[in-house]
KEKE-3310 file (N, C-alpha, C; in steps of 0.2 Angstrom, whole numbers, plus 5000, padded with zeros to 4 digits):
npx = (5081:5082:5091:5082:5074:5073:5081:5085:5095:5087:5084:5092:5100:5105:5102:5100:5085:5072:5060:5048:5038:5028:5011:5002:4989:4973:4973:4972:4956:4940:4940:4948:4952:4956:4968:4975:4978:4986:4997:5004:5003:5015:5025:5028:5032:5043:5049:5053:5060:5054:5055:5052:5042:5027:5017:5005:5000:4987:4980:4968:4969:4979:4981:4984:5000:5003:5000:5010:5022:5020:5021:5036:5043:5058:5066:5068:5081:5084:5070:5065:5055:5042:5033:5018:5013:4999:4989:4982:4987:5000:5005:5022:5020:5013:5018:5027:5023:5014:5023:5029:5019:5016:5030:5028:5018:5022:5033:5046:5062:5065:5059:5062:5059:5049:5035:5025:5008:4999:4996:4997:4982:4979:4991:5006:5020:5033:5035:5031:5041:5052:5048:5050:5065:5068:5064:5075:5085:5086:5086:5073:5070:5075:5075:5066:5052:5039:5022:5009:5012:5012:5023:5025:5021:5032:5042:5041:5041:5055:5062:5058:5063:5080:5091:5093:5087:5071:5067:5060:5045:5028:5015:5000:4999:4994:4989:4979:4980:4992:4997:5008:5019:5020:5027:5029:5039:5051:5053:5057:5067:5077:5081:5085:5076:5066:5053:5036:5024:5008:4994:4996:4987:4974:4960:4949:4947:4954:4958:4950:4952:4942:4941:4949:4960:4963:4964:4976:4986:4987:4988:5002:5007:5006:5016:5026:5025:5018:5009:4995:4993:5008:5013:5009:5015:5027:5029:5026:5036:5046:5054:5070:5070:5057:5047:5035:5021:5012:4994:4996:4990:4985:4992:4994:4993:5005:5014:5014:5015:5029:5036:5035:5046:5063:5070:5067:5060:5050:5049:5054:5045:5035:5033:5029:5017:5008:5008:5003:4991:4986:4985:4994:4986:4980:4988:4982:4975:4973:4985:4980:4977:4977)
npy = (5101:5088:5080:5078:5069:5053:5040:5022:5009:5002:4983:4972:4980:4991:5007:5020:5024:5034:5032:5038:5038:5041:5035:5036:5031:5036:5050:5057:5062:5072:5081:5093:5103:5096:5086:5098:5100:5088:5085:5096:5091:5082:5088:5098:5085:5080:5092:5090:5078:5068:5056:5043:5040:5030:5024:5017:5006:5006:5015:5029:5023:5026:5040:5046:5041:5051:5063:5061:5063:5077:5082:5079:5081:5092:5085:5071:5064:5060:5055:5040:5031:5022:5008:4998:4984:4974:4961:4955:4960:4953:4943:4938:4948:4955:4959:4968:4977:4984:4993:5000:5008:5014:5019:5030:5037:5043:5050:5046:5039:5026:5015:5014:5003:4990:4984:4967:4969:4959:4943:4934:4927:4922:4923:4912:4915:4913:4919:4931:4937:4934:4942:4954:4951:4954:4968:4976:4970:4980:4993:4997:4996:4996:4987:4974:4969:4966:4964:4962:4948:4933:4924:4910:4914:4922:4916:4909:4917:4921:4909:4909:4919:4920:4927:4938:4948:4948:4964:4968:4969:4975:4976:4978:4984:4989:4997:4988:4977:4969:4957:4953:4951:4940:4929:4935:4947:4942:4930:4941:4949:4938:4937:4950:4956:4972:4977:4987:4995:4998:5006:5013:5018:5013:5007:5016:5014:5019:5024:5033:5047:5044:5032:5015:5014:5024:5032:5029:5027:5045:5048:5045:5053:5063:5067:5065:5077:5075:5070:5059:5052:5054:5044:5033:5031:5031:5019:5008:5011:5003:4992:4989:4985:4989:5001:5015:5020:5032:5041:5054:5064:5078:5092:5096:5084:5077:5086:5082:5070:5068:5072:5060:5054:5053:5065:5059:5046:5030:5025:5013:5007:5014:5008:4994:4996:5000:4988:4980:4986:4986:4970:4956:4945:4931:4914:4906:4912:4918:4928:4941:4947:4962)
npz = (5052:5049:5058:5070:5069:5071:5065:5055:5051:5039:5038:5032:5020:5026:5022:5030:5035:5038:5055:5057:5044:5030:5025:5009:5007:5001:5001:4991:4995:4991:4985:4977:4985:4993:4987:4986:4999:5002:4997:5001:5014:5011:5007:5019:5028:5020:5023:5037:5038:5036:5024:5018:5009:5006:4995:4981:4966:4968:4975:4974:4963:4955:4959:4968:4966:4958:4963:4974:4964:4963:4976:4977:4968:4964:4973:4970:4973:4986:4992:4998:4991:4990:4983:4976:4969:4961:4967:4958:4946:4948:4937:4928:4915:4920:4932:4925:4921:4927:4935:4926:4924:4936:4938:4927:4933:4944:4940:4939:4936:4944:4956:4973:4982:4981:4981:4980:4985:4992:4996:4981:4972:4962:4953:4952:4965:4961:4949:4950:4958:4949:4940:4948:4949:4937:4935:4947:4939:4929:4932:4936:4947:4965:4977:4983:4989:5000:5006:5019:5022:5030:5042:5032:5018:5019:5018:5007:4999:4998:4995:4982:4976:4966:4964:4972:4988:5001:5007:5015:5023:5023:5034:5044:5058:5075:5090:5093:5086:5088:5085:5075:5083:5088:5079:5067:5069:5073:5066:5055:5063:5064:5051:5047:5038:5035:5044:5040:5050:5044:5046:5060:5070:5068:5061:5062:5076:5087:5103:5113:5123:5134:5137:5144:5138:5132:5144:5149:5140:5140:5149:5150:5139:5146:5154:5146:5141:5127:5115:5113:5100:5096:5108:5105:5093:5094:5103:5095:5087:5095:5093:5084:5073:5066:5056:5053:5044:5047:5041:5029:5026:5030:5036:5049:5055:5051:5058:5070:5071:5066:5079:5086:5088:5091:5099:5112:5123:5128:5144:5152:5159:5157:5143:5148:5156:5144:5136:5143:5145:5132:5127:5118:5107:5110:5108:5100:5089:5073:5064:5055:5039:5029)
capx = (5077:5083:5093:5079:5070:5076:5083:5087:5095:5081:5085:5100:5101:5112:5100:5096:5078:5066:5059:5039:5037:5021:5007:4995:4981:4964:4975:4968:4950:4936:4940:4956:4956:4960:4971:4980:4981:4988:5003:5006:5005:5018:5029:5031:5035:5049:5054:5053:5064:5051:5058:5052:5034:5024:5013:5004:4994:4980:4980:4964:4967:4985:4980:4991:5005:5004:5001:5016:5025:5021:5023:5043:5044:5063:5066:5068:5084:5082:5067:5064:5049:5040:5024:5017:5011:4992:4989:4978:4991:5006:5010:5028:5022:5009:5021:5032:5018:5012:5029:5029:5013:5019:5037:5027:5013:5026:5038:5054:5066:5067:5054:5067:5059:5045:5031:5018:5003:4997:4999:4991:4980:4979:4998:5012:5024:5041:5031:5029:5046:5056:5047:5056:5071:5071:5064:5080:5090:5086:5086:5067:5067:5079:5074:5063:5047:5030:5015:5002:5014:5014:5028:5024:5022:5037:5047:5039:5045:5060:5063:5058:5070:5086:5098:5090:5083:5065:5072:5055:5036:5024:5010:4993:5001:4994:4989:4974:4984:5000:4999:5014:5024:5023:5030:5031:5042:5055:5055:5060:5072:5083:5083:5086:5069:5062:5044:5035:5019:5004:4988:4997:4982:4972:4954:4942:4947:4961:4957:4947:4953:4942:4942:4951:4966:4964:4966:4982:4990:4985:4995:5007:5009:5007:5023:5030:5024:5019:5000:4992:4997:5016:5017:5007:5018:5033:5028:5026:5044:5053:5062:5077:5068:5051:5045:5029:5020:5003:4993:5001:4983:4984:4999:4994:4997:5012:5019:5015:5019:5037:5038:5034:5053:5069:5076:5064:5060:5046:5053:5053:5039:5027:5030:5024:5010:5004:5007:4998:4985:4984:4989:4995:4980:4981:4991:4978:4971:4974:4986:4973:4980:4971)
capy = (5097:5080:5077:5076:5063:5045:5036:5015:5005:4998:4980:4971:4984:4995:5012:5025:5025:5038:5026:5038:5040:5045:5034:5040:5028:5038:5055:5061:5065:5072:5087:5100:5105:5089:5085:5101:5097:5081:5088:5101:5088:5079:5093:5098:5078:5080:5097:5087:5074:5061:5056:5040:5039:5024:5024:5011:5009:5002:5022:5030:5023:5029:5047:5043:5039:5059:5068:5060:5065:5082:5084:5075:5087:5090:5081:5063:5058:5062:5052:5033:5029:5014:5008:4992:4982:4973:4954:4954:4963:4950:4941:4941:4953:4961:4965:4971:4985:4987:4996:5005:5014:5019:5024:5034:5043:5045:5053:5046:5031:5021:5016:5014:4998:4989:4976:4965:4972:4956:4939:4935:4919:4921:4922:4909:4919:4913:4923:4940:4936:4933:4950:4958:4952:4959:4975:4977:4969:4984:4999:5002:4997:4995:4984:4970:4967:4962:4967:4957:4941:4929:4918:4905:4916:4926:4910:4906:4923:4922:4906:4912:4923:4917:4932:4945:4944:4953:4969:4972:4966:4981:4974:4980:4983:4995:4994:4982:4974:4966:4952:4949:4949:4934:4924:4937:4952:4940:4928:4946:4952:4934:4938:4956:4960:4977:4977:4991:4994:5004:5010:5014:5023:5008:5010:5024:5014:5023:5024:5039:5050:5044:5026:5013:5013:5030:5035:5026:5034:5050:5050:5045:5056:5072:5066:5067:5081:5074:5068:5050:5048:5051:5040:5026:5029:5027:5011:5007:5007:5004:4987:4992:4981:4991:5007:5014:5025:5035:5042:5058:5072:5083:5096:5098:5076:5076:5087:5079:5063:5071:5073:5056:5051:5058:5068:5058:5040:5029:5023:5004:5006:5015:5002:4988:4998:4999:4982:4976:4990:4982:4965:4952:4942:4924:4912:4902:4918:4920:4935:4945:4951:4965)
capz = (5057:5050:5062:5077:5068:5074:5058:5058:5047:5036:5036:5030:5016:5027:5021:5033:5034:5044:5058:5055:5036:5027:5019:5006:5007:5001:5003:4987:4996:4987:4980:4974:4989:5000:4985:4988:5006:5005:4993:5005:5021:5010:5007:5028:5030:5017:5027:5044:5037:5034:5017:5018:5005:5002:4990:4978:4961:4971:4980:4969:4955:4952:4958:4975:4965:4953:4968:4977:4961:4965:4980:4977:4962:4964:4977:4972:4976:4992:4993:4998:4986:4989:4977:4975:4964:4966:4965:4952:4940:4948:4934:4925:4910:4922:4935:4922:4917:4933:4938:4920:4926:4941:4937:4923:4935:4949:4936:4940:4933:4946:4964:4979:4987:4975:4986:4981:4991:4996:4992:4975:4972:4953:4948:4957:4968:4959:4942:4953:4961:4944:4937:4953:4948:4931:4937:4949:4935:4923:4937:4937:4955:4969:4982:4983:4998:5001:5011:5021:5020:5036:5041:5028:5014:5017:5018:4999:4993:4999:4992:4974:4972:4962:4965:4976:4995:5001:5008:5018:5022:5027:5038:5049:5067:5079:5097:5096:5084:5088:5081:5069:5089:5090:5074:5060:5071:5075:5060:5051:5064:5060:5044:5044:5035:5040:5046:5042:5049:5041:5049:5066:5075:5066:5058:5066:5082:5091:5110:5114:5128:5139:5138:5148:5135:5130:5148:5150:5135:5140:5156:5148:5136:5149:5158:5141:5138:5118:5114:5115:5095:5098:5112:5101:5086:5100:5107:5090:5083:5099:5091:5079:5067:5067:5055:5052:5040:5046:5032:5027:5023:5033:5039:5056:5058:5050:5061:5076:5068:5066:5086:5089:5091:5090:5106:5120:5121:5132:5149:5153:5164:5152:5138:5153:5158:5137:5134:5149:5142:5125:5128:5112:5105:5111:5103:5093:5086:5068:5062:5049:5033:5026)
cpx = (5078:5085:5090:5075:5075:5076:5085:5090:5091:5083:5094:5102:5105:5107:5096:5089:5075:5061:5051:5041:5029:5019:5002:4990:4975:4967:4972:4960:4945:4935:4947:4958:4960:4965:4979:4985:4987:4997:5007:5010:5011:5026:5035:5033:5042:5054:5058:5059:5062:5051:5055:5041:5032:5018:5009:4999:4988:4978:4974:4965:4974:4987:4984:4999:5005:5005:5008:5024:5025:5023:5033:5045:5052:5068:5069:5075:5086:5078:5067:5058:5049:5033:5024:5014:5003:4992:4987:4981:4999:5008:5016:5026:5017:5012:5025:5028:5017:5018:5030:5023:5014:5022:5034:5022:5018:5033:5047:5058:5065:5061:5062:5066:5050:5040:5025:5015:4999:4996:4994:4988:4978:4986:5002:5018:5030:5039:5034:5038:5051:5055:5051:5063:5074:5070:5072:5086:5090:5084:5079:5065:5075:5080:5068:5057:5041:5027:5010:5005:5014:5022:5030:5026:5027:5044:5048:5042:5052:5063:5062:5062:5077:5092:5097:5088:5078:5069:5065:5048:5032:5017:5006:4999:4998:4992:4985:4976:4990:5002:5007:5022:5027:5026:5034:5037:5049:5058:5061:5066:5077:5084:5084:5080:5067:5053:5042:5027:5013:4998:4991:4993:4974:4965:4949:4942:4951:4957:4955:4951:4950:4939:4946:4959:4968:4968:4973:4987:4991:4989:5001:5013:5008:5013:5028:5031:5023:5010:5002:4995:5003:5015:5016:5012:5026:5034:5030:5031:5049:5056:5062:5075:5062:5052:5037:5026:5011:5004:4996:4993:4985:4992:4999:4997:5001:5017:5020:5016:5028:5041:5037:5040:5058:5074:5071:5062:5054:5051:5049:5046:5033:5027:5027:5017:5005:5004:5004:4991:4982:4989:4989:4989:4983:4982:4987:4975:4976:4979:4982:4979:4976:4977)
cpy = (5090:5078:5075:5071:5055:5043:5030:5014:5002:4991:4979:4975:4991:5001:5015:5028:5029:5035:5028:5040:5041:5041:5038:5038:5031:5047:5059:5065:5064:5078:5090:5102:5099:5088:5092:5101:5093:5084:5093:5097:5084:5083:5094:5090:5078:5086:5096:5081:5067:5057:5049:5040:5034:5025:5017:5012:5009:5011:5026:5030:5025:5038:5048:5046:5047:5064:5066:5063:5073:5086:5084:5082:5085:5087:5075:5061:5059:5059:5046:5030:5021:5014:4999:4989:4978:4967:4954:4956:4957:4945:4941:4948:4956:4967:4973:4978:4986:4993:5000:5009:5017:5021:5032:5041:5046:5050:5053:5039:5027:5022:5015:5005:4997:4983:4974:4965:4967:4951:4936:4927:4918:4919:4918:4916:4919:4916:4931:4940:4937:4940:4954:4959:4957:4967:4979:4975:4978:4991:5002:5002:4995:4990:4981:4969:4966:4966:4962:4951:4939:4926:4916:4908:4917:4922:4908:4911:4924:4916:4905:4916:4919:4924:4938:4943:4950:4959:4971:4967:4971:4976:4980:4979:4993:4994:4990:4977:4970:4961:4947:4952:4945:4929:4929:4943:4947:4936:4935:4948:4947:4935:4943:4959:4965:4975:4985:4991:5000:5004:5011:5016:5018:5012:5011:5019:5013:5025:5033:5040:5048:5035:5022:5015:5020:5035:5034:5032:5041:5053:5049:5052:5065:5072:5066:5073:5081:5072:5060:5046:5047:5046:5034:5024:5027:5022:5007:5004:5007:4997:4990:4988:4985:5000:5008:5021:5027:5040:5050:5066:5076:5087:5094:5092:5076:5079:5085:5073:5063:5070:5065:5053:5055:5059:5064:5049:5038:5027:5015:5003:5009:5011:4995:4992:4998:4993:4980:4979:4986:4976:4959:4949:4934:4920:4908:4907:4920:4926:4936:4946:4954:4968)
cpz = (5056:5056:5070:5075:5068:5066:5060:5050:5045:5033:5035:5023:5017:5024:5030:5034:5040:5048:5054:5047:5035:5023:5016:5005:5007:5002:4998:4989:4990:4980:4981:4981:4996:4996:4987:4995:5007:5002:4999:5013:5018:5009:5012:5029:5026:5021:5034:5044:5037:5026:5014:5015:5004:4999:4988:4973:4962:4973:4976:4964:4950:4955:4964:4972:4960:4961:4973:4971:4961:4969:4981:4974:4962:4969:4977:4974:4983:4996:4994:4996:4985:4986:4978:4968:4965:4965:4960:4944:4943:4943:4931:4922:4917:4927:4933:4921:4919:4934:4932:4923:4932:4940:4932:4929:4943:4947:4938:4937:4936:4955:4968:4981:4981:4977:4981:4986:4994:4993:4987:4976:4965:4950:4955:4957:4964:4952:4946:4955:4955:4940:4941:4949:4942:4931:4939:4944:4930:4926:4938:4945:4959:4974:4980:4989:4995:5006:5011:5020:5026:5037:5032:5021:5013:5014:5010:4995:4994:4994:4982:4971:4972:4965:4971:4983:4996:5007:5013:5017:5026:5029:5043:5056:5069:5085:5099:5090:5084:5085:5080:5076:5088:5086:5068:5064:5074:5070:5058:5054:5063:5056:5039:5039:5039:5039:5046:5042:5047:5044:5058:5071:5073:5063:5060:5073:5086:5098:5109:5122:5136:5139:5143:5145:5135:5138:5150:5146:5137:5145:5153:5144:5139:5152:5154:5139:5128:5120:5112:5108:5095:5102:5109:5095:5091:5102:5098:5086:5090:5099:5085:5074:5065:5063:5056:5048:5039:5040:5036:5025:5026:5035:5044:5059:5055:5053:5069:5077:5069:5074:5089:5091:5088:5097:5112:5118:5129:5137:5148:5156:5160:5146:5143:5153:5150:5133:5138:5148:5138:5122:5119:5111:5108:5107:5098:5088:5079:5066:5054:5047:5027:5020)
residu = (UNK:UNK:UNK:UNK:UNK:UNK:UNK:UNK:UNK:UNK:UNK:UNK:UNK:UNK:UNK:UNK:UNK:UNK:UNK:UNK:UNK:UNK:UNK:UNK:UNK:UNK:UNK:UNK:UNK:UNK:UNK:UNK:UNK:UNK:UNK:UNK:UNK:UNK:UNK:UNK:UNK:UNK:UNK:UNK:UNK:UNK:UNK:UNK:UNK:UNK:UNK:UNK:UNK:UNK:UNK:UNK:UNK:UNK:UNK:UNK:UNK:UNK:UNK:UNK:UNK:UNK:UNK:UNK:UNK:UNK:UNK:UNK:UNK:UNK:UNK:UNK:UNK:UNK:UNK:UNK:UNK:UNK:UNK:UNK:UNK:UNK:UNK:UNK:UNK:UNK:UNK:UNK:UNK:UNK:UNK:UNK:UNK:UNK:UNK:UNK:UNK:UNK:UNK:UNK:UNK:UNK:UNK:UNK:UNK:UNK:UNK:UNK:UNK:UNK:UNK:UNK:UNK:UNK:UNK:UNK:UNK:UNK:UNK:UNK:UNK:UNK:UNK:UNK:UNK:UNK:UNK:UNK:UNK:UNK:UNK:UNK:UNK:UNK:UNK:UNK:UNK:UNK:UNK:UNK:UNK:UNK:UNK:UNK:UNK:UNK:UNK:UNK:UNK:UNK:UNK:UNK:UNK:UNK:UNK:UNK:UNK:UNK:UNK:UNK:UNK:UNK:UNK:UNK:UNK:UNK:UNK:UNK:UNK:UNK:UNK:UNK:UNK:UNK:UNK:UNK:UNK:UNK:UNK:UNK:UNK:UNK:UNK:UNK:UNK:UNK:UNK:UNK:UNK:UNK:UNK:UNK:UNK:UNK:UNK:UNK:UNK:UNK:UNK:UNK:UNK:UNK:UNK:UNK:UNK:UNK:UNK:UNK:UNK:UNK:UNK:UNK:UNK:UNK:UNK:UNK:UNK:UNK:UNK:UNK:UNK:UNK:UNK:UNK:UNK:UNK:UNK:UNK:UNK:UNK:UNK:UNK:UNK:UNK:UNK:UNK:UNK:UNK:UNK:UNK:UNK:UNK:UNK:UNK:UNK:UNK:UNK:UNK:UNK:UNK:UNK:UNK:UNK:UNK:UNK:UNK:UNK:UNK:UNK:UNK:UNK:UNK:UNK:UNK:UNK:UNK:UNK:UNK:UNK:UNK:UNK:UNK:UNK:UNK:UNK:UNK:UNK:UNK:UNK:UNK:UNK:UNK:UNK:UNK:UNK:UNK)
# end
């Protein structure tokens, strides 16, 4: 079944990336059984061809980053594993420890792709960035990026690195967010950075069915014949520069996450009518970085 899931070059790094991947943000639940779920819904994502995991130590506490280990099991090279690391932990030695305790609870040698999760105000950037380097120098990572950087920032982390280039900046995009349109999704496409974005269906407010937005979708997606979330996670990566990684709990959304691209694609005239739907924010409006 890989072969139905839409794949991109991720960036100037020349790798094959799975456009929908799988977050685990809070997947652990509250009990054994959500836990077992989440393993299970991560399992059908690795069968569907969703190979691409992000993760992070921030994820309960580490408990993210074991369950992802079980789920992978024998699996890893196979997988795309990305983790973060958390401001408060980016200093050189901290970052250096921080990526010891993940590679230890995620049980493997090496992450894939290796971010600070957001940009720190305790420790200078060329610190966190020089810890990168010797990670990637000593095989415990692969790949270098960020999360929640702007423009500006991106610019500063780019600049801190001495031998390496940021390979990725995951960001907040979903339909009442667009945001990082207007400066951050283009900066990145000149300079080959992927963008990927996380909360795609955003936080507990996804257009209901019978809303103004929700209605739009809705037609959409019967002429598709797919549902209102495929056609959002569709819209979502249709520039060549663009992934995105809904949370991963359950089975059932992981396999209809699966179906959002591949063998069908929106027409010209249904990405106007969704962008006219859920138009960009106006340009003095701040881009948020949560």
């Amino acid at each position: 079944m890989w072969n139905k899931l839409l794949r991109r070059k991720f960036g100037w790094t020349g790798l094959d990336v799975p456009v929908i991947g799988m977050g685990t943000w809070m997947i652990e639940g509250r009990s054994r059984d959500a836990e077992r779920q989440a393993i299970e819904a991560l399992r059908l994502g690795l069968d569907l061809g969703m190979n691409h995991i992000d993760t992070a130590e921030m994820y309960g506490n580490g408990r993210a980053e074991e369950l992802v280990a079980k789920a992978v099991d024998n699996q890893r090279e196979q997988v795309f594993l990305v983790s973060k690391v958390l401001p408060s932990n980016a200093s050189y030695q901290g970052t250096l420890k921080a990526c010891e305790r993940s590679l230890k609870r995620l049980k493997t040698h090496f992450i894939d792709l290796y971010l600070l999760h957001w940009p720190s105000s305790q420790h200078p950037i060329e610190e966190t960035m020089r810890a990168m380097e010797k990670l990637l120098d000593e095989g415990m990572i692969r790949l270098i990026g960020v999360s929640n950087f702007d423009v500006e920032q991106l610019r500063e982390a780019q600049h801190a690195l001495k031998k390496y280039r940021i390979a990725c900046n995951q960001v907040l995009y979903h339909l009442a967010y667009r945001g990082i349109e207007r400066d951050l999704l283009p900066y990145c496409a000149e300079n080959s950075i992927a963008i990927v974005g996380y909360s795609p269906f955003g936080h507990g407010n996804f257009p209901s069915s019978h809303s103004k937005g929700g209605k739009v979708l809705a037609e959409i997606a019967k002429r598709h014949n797919r549902t209102m979330r495929q056609v959002t996670l569709n819209f979502l990566t249709r520039d060549p520069n663009l992934f995105t990684i809904p949370k991963a709990g359950n089975p059932d959304h992981v396999k209809e996450n699966s179906g959002a691209v591949g063998d069908w694609n929106l027409t010209d005239e249904d990405i106007t009518v969704i962008d006219r739907t859920f138009p960009l924010p106006g340009a003095d409006e701040p881009l948020e970085m949560i």
